[in-house]
N, C-alpha and C positions, 0 to 999 in steps of 0.2 A: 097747569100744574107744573112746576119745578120735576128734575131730573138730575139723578148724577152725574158726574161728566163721563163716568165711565158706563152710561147705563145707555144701551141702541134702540133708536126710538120704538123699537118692537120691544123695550123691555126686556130685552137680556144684558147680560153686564159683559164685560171683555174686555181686558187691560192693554188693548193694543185699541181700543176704538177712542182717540184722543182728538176729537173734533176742532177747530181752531173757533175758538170764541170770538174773535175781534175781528170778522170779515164786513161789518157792517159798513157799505161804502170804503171797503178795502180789501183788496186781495193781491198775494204776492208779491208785496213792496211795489205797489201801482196805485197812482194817483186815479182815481175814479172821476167822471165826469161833476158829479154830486158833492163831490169834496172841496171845501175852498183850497186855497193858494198855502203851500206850505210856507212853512217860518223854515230860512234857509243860512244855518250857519254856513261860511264858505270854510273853505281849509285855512288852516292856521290856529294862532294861539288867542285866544278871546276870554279875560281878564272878568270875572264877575266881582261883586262886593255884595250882593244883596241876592237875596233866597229868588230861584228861578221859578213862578206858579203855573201852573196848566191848570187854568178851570175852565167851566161850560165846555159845550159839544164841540165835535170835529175841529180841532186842531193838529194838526201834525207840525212838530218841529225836527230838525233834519238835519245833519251834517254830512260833508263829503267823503265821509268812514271811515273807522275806529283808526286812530293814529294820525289822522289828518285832520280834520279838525277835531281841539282841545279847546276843554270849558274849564280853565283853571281859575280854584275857587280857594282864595289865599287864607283865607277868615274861616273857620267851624262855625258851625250854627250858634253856639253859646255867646259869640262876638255878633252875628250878624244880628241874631234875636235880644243882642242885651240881657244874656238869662245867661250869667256865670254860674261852673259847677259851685256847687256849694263845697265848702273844706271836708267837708265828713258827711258820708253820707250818698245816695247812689244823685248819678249823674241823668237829668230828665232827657239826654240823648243817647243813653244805653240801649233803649229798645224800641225807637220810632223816631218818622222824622226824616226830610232828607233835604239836601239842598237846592234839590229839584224834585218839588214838592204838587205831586198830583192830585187836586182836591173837588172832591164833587164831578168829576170829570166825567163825560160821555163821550164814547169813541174818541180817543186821542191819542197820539203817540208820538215817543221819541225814537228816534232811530239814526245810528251808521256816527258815533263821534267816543270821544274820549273824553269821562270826568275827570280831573287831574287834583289833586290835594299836596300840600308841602310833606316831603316824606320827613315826620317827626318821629319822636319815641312812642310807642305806643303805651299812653299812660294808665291801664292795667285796667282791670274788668270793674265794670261799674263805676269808673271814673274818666270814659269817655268824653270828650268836648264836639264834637257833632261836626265830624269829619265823614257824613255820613251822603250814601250816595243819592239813589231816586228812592222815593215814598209814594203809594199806591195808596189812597185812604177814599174810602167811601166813592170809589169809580167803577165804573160798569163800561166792560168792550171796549178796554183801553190797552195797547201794547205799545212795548221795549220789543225793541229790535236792535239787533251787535252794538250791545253798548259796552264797553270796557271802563272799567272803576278803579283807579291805581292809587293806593298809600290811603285804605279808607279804614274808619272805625268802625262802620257798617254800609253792606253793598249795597242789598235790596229788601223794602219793606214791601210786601203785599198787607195791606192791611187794614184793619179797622173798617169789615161792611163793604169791602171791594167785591164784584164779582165778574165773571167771565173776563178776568184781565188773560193778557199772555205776554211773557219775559220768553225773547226766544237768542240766541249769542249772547249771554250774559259773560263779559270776560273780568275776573275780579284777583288783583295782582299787586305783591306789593318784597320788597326786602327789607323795610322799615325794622328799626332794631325794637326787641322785644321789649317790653313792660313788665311782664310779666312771662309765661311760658308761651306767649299768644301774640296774634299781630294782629289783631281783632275782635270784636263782638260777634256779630251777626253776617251770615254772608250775604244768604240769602234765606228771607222771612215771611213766612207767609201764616199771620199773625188775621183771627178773626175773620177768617174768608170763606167764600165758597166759589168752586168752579172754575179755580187758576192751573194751567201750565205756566212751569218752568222746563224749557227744551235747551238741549245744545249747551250747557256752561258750562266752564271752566273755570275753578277755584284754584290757583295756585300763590295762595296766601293762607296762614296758620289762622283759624278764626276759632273761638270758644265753641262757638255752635257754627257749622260749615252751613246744614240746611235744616230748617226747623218749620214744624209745623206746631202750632198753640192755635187752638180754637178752631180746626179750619175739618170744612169740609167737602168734600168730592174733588179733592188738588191733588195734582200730578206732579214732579220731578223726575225726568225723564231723560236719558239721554247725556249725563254730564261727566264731568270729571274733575280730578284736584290731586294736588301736592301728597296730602294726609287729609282726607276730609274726616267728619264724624255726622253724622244722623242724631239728629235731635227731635224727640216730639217734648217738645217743652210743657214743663209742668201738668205732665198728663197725669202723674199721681195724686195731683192735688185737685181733682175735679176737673181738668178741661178737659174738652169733648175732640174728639180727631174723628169724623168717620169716612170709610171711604174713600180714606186717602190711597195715593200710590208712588213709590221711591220703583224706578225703571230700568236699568241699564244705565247703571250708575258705574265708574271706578273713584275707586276711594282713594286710589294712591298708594302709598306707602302703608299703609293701614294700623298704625303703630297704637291710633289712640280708640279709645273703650269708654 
């Protein structure tokens, strides 16, 4: 039988008992005897043109940390996929989706590099072109580890039937000039889930929604901070379900927005 993430296996609940989900053949950024051979960006600047996948079990992919090795990704998803925003009308990389795109995954992770995107304008809410960071979609006991996301139109998806992931240094940054009143969509999303931390991140870029929960249950954010953040549980008036969640030892920042 399932359990909340906040619930202790005797059955009490306690907001401080935050188990780490992804130790499976991994503990404390250590390669385990049972774990194949990581996939090893070295430091430097590494040119992608085509969407980065992580499927099937125990992969770990790795860089020499955040600022030293760089996955700059010249193209949005809408060039890479072939799937231009349409003139009118919302953009299918507004709210999912990422360039490094985690799919079907079992125990996998990224960790210690920098996303890097061309700092454009930010072409305004629901007209994003998929400048968008990692995607979490239907994986189980898969973790981000310090990853930094700069000049993005969205940071992180948890989403779509993920569970027991964990996002832990998420650093999401940008001075991009505005589009609108915003320098982004999504910051971090955790969209359709159950059983995710988010630990330790730092928002310091203006996003529409800074941390959102839609559909998700027994997920944490815990531990962060930003510029100006905002709290979102997205379209909860309109029927979606949140239970159980928990927002932690958050600073908001400047706290200007409502």
């Amino acid at each position: 039988m399932s359990r909340s993430l906040l619930q202790r296996p005797d059955g009490t609940f306690d907001p401080a008992w935050i188990p780490d989900w992804s130790t499976k053949g991994y503990q404390g950024g250590l390669l385990l005897p049972d774990r194949p051979p990581t996939t090893f960006y070295p430091a430097g600047t590494h040119t992608l043109t085509s969407r980065l996948m992580v499927t099937g079990a125990n992969r770990v992919l790795k860089g020499a940390g955040i600022g030293q090795t760089i996955l700059s990704f010249p193209q949005p998803l809408s060039v890479m996929l072939n799937n231009p925003v349409p003139p009118s009308g919302q953009s299918p990389f507004s709210w999912q989706d990422g360039v490094i795109q985690f799919l079907d995954a079992i125990n996998c992770s990224l960790e210690d590099l920098t996303i890097l995107f061309p700092k454009t304008q930010y072409p305004g809410h629901f007209r994003e072109q998929g400048y968008n960071g990692v995607s979490l979609r239907r994986s189980t006991d898969c973790f981000l580890r310090n990853i930094e996301i700069v000049h993005a139109d969205n940071g992180v998806f948890l989403e779509r039937d993920s569970t027991r992931c964990t996002a832990q240094g998420i650093r999401l940054r940008s001075d991009r000039t505005r589009g609108d009143a915003y320098q982004g969509h999504h910051g971090i999303e955790m969209q359709r889930v159950s059983s995710c931390v988010v630990h330790d991140f730092h928002i310091n870029q203006e996003f529409h929604h800074s941390l959102t929960f839609e559909d998700a249950s027994g997920c944490v954010f815990s531990q962060g901070r930003g510029v100006n953040m905002v709290l979102d549980h997205h379209k909860s008036l309109l029927g979606r379900n949140i239970k159980q969640c928990l927002i932690t030892d958050v600073d908001l920042g400047a706290g200007t927005r409502h």
